[in-house]
C-alpha positions as CSV (number, residue, x, y, z in Angstrom):
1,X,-47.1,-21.7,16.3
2,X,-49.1,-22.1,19.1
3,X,-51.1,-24.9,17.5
4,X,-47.6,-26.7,17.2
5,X,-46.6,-26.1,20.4
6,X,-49.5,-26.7,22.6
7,X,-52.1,-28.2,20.1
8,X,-55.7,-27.3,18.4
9,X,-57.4,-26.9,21.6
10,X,-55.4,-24.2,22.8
11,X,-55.4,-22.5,19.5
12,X,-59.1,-22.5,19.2
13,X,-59.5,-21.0,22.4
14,X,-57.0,-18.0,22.0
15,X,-59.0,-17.6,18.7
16,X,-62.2,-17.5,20.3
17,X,-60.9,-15.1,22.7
18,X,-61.6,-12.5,20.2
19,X,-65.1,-13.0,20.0
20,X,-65.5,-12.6,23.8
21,X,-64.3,-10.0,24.0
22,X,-60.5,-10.8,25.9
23,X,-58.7,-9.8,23.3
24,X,-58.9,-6.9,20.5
25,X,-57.5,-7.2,17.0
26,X,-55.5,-4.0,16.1
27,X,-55.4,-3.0,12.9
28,X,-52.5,-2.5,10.8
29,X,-51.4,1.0,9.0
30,X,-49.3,2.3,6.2
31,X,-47.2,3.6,8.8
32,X,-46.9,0.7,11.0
33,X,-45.3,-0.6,7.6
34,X,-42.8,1.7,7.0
35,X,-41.9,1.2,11.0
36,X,-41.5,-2.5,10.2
37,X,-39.4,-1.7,7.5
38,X,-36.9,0.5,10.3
39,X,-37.2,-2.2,12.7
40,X,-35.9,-5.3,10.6
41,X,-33.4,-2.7,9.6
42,X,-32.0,-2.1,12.6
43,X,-32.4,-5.3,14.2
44,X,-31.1,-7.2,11.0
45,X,-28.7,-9.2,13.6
46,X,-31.7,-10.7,15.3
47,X,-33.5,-11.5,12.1
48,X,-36.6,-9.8,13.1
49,X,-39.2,-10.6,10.7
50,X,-42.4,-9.1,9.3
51,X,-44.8,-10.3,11.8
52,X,-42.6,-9.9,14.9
53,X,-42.1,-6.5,13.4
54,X,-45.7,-5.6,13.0
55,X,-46.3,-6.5,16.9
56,X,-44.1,-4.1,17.8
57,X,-44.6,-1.5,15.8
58,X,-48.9,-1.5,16.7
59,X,-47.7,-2.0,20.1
60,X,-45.9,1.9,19.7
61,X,-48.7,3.4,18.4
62,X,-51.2,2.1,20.7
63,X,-48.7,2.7,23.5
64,X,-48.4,-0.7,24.8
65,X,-45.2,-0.4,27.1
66,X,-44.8,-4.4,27.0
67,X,-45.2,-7.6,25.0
68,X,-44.5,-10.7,25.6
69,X,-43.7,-14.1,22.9
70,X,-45.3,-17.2,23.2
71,X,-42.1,-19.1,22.1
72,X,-38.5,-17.6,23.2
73,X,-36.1,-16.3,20.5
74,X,-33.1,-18.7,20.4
75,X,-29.5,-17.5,19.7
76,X,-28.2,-19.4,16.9
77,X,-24.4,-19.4,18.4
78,X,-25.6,-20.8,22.1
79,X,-29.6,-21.8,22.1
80,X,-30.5,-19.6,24.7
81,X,-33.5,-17.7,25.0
82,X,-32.7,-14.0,25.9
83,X,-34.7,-10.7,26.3
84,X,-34.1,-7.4,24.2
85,X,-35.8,-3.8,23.6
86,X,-37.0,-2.3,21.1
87,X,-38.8,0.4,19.7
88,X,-39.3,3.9,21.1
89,X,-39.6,5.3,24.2
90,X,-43.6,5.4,25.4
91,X,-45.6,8.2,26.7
92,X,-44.6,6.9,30.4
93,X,-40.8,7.0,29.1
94,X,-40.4,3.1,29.5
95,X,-39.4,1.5,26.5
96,X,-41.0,-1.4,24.6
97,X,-39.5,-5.1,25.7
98,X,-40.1,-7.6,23.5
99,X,-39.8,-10.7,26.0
100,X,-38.3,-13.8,24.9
């Protein structure tokens, strides 16, 4: 996606932000899966998918009380992007926001 929508360089570069250290790759559980599987459930209406699913539910268990899309979700009825939350409540009591 984001080699689509801003081209190889700025995929490379978010790649290689790994390697130095920016970023950290999270690792994905058994029970990150069976989250996924309650969060395409219950978000059926926004036709969550797998991936977008796995983000938020590693984003729970590591606490991570925001995350934000590099492409907006678009309503099928109007086109516009729009914001919603999900997942549970964090240690600090906000909840997770998935930004679109």
């Amino acid at each position: 996606m984001l080699e689509r929508e801003r081209g190889s360089q700025a995929e490379s570069a978010f790649l290689r932000s790994f390697s130095r250290g920016d970023l950290t790759l999270a690792e994905l559980t058994v029970e990150d899966t069976d989250r996924m599987a309650e969060l395409v459930d219950t978000y059926a209406d926004l036709r969550l998918g797998g991936v977008d699913a796995s983000v938020v539910a590693i984003a729970e268990r590591l606490n991570v009380a925001a995350v934000a899309t590099l492409i907006g979700v678009l309503s099928p009825e109007d086109g516009r992007s729009y914001e919603y939350a999900l997942g549970r409540a964090t240690a600090s009591g906000r909840r997770l926001a998935v930004m679109a």
